[in-house]
N, C-alpha and C positions, 0 to 999 in steps of 0.2 A: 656369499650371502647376497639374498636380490634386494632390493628398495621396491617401494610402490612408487611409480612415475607421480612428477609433479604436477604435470604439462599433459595434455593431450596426445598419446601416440599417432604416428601418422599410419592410415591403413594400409594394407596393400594395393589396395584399388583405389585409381585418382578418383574413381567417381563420390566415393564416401570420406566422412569427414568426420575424424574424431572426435570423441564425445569428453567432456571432465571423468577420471578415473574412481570409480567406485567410494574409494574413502570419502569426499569431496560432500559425499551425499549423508554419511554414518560418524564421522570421527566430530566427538563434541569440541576437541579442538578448533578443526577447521571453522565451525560453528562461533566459537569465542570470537575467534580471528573476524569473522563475517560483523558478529555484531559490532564489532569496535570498529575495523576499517570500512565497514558499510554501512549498516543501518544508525550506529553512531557520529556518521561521520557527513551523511546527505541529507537530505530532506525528507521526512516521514510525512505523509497524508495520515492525521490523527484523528481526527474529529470531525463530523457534520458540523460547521459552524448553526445551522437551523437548530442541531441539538441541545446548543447552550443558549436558549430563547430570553431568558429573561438577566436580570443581575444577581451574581451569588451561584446561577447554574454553575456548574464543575463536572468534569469528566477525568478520569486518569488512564491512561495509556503505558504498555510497555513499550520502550521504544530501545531496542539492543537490551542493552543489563540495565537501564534505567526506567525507573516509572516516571512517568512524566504526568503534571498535572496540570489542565486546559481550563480557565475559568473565565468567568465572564463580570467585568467591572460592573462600576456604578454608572458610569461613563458610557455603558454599551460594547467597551471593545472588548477581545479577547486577549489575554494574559498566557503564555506557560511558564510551569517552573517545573523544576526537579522536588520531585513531592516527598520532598525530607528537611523534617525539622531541624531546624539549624542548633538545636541547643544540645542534643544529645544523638541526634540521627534517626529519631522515631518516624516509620511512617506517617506523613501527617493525613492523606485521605484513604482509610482502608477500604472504601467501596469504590465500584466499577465508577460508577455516578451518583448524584445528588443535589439538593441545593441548601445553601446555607443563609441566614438572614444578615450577618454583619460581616463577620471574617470565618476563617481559616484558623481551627483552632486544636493543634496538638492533643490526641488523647493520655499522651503518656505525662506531659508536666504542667500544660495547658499553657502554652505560649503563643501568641493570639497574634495571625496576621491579616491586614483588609485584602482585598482582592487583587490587588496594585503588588501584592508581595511584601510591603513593608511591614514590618515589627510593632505590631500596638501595645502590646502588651503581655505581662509576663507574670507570675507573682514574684514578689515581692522586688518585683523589677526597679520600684521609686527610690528602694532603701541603697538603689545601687548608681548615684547621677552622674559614676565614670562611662557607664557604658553607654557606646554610640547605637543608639538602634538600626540606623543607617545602615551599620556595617554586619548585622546581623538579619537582615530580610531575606528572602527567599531568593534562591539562585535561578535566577530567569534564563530562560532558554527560548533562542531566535522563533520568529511566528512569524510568517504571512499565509495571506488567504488568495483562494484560486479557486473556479469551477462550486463555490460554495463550501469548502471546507478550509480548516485551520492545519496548516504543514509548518511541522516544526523541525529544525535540527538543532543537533547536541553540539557540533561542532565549536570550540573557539571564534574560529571564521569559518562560517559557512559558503558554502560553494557559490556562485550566482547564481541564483532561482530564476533567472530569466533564461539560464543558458540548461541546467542539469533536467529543471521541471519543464516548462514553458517549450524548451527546446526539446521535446520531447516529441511533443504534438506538430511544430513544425519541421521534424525529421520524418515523422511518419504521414502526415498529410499534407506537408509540401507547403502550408502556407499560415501564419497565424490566427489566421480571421477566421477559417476553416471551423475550431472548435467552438471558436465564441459565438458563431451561430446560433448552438444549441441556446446558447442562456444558459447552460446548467447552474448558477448561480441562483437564479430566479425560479428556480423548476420545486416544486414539493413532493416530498418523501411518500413515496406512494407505498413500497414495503421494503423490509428489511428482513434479510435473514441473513444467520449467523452458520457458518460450518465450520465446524472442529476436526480439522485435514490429520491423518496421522501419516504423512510422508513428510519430507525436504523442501524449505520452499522456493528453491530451484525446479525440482519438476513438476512446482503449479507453474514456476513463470514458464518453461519449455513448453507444457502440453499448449499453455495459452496463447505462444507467438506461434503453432504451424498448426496448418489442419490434414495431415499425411493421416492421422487416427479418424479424423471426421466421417468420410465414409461407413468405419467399422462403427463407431460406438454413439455418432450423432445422426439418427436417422429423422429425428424431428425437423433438426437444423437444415440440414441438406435439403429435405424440401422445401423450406424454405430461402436457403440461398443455395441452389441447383450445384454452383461452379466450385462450393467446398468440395462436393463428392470427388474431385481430379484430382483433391490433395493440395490448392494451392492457397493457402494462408493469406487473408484481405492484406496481411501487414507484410507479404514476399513483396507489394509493389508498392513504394513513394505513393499516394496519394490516392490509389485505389480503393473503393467499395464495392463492396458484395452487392451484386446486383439482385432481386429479389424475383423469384419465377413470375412466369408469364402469367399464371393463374392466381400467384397469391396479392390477398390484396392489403396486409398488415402484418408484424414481426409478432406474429403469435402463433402458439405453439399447434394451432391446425390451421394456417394461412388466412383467416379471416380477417376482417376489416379490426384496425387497432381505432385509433383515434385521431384528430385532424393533426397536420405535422406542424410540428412547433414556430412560431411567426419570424424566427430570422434563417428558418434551413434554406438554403438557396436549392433552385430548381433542379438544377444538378446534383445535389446529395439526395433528392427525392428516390424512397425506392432504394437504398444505398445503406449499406449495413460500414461502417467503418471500427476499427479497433486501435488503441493506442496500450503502448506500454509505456507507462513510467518509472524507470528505474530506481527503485530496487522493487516494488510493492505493491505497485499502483497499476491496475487494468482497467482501460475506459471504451465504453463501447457506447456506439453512437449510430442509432435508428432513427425516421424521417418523427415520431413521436415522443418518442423519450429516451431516456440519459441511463445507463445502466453502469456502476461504478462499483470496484472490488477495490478491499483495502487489504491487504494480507497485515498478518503479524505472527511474525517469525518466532516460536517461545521455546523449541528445542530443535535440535537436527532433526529430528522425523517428526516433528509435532507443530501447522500449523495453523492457525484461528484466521477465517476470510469472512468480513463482513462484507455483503453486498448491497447496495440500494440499487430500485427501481425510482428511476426522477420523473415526473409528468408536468406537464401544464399546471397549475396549482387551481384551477379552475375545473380541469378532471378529478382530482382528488379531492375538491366539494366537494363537487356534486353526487358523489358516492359511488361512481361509473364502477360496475365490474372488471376490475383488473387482472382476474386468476387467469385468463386464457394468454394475455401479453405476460402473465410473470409467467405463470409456468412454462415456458417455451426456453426463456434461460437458465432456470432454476434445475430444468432436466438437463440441460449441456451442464451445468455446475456439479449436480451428482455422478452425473456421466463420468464429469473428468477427474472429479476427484476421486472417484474408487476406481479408475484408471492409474492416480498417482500413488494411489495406497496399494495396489498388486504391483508394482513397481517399486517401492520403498525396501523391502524385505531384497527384492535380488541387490541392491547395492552393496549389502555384504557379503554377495555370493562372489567366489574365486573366480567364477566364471565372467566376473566385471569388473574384478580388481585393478584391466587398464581400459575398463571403461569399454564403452561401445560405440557405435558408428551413426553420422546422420546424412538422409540422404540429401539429395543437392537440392531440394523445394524447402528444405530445413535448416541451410545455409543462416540468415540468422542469427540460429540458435548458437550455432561456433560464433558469429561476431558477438553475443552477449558471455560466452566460456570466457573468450579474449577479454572483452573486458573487467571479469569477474578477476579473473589470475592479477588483472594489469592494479586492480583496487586493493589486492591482494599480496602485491610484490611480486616476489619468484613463484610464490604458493607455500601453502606452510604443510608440512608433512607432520605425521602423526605424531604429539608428544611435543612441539615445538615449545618455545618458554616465552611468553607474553609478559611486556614488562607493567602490563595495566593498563586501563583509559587514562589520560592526560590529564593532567593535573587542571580544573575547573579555573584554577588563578582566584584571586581575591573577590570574596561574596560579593554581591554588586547589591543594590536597592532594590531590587524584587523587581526592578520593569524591563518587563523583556524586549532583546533586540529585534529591531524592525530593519535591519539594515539588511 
């Protein structure tokens, strides 16, 4: 009897580098396994913090097998919880988003809590003055904010956010200050769309770290950044950007002129296309004008949801400036790649990739992101394996989530 490998076979040829093995990509297993020991367990890019503008805004997110829900105090800051009523387990916010005027109110018994997570109130909650309300507020879940958005994790203790996120961007561009250039923080939401991926969200993050496909299926992009066409991936080198042809004069999808470059890009990013990945989720690209940011959400092994913003000068986006010629130019590399990843989803359950496939050496990379998937992973769990559950949450805390 054979097994399916757990590991990467080694190929015949030193030149290529084995890929994760078929199931990796199809068994809802392995998928369980992902959302508990990864997306439950790091830090999630959830929300536009600009999205929750006023007090009472609320957003819910799925985040692994958890919904999570992002609100916005009286106070102005951001909150999340685990958006499940404490009294019997009823969803407490069943819409995507919304805003509420007081609290946070249960449709199933009506048990009412402020934004803060704490317990206001309940019926006939007075006829009961053993119970601690305290001890029954919403279970808060870790938040900090970066680049403009609210990243939350599930975790107990969560990982250091200075080392997993933060370090992310100074592994790929060599230095911290490098991203904080842009401002993304400061910048305004010029558009947004939404794609509904039906592949793995592994091979959105693979097509997104190498450009060996750029040539065949990005022919917009290539003229505009010439050096994709050889196959080699802005993020093969520590600290490199795509330098932008001799003729083109803006990151739009017919080389024309975009708009003035943002006031902290230093003279040397001018002209410079850069890409970061942040692991598990998070893809940030970074042009002399604006800030282009992908959020993936993982919702089954072949099923995944990518929002993307377009970030500008918020001074562009007054003024009403035509932005269809700068958005379209990534929006067609997004379709590009994503029905790239969806003609590829289907062979993962083909016998023909049962041990997987081979990557060549400009893809290099993508095995050091396998390695670390497997290492997040333990040994690797094979088909059928027995999960004992997500970890026990420990005693309801007061509804204010961890900042630590």
């Amino acid at each position: 009897m054979t097994t399916t490998p757990l590991s990467p076979v080694s190929p015949v040829s030193p030149s290529l580098i084995a890929t994760l093995p078929g199931h990796y990509y199809t068994d809802p297993e392995v998928f369980r396994q992902e959302q508990r020991h990864v997306f439950e367990s790091m830090w999630f890019c959830a929300v536009r913090g600009a999205d929750l503008d006023r007090p009472g805004a609320f957003r819910t997110v799925q985040v692994g097998r958890e919904s999570v829900l992002v609100t916005r105090t009286r106070a102005g800051e951001l909150r999340a919880f685990l958006n499940i009523c404490r009294h019997r387990g009823a969803r407490l916010c069943t819409e995507e988003s919304g805003q509420v005027r007081r609290g946070l109110q249960c449709p199933y018994h009506a048990w009412t809590y402020d934004l803060d997570g704490r317990l206001v109130a309940a019926p006939n909650l007075t006829k009961m003055p053993d119970v601690d309300r305290s001890a029954y507020g919403l279970v808060g879940v870790a938040l900090r904010e970066w680049l403009g958005y609210a990243w939350v994790c599930l975790a107990d203790t969560p990982p250091s956010f200075e080392e997993t996120v933060m370090g992310a961007a100074v592994e790929r561009l060599g230095d911290a200050a490098a991203i904080e250039r842009y401002g993304t923080e400061r910048l305004a939401l010029g558009r947004r769309t939404t794609y509904d991926v039906r592949a793995n969200w592994k091979l959105i993050v693979e097509n997104f770290m190498e450009c060996y496909h750029c040539a065949t299926i990005h022919p917009e992009l290539t003229d505009v950044l010439p050096e994709f066409a050889d196959g080699y991936a802005a993020q093969y080198y520590v600290g490199h950007g795509a330098e932008f042809g001799e003729e083109v004069k803006g990151f739009t999808v017919d080389g024309s002129e975009g708009f003035g470059r943002l006031p902290g890009v230093a003279k040397d990013q001018d002209r410079r296309y850069y890409a970061v990945t942040v692991k598990p989720t998070v893809f940030v690209n970074l042009v002399p004008d604006h800030v282009i940011l992908h959020r993936m959400f993982p919702l089954a092994e072949d099923r995944t949801v990518v929002e993307c913003d377009w970030l500008y000068a918020p001074d562009v986006v007054a003024s009403g400036a035509d932005l269809s010629r700068s958005v379209e130019l990534f929006h067609r590399v997004n379709t590009q790649d994503f029905a790239a990843c969806e003609r590829t989803q289907p062979a993962m359950s083909s016998r023909a990739y049962r041990a997987g496939g081979v990557l060549v050496p400009t893809e290099h990379h993508i095995g050091i992101f396998h390695e670390w998937l497997l290492e997040r992973l333990g040994d690797g769990p094979g088909p059928g394996t027995a999960d004992s559950g997500p970890a026990d949450p420990g005693p309801a805390d007061s509804g204010t989530a961890d900042f630590s």
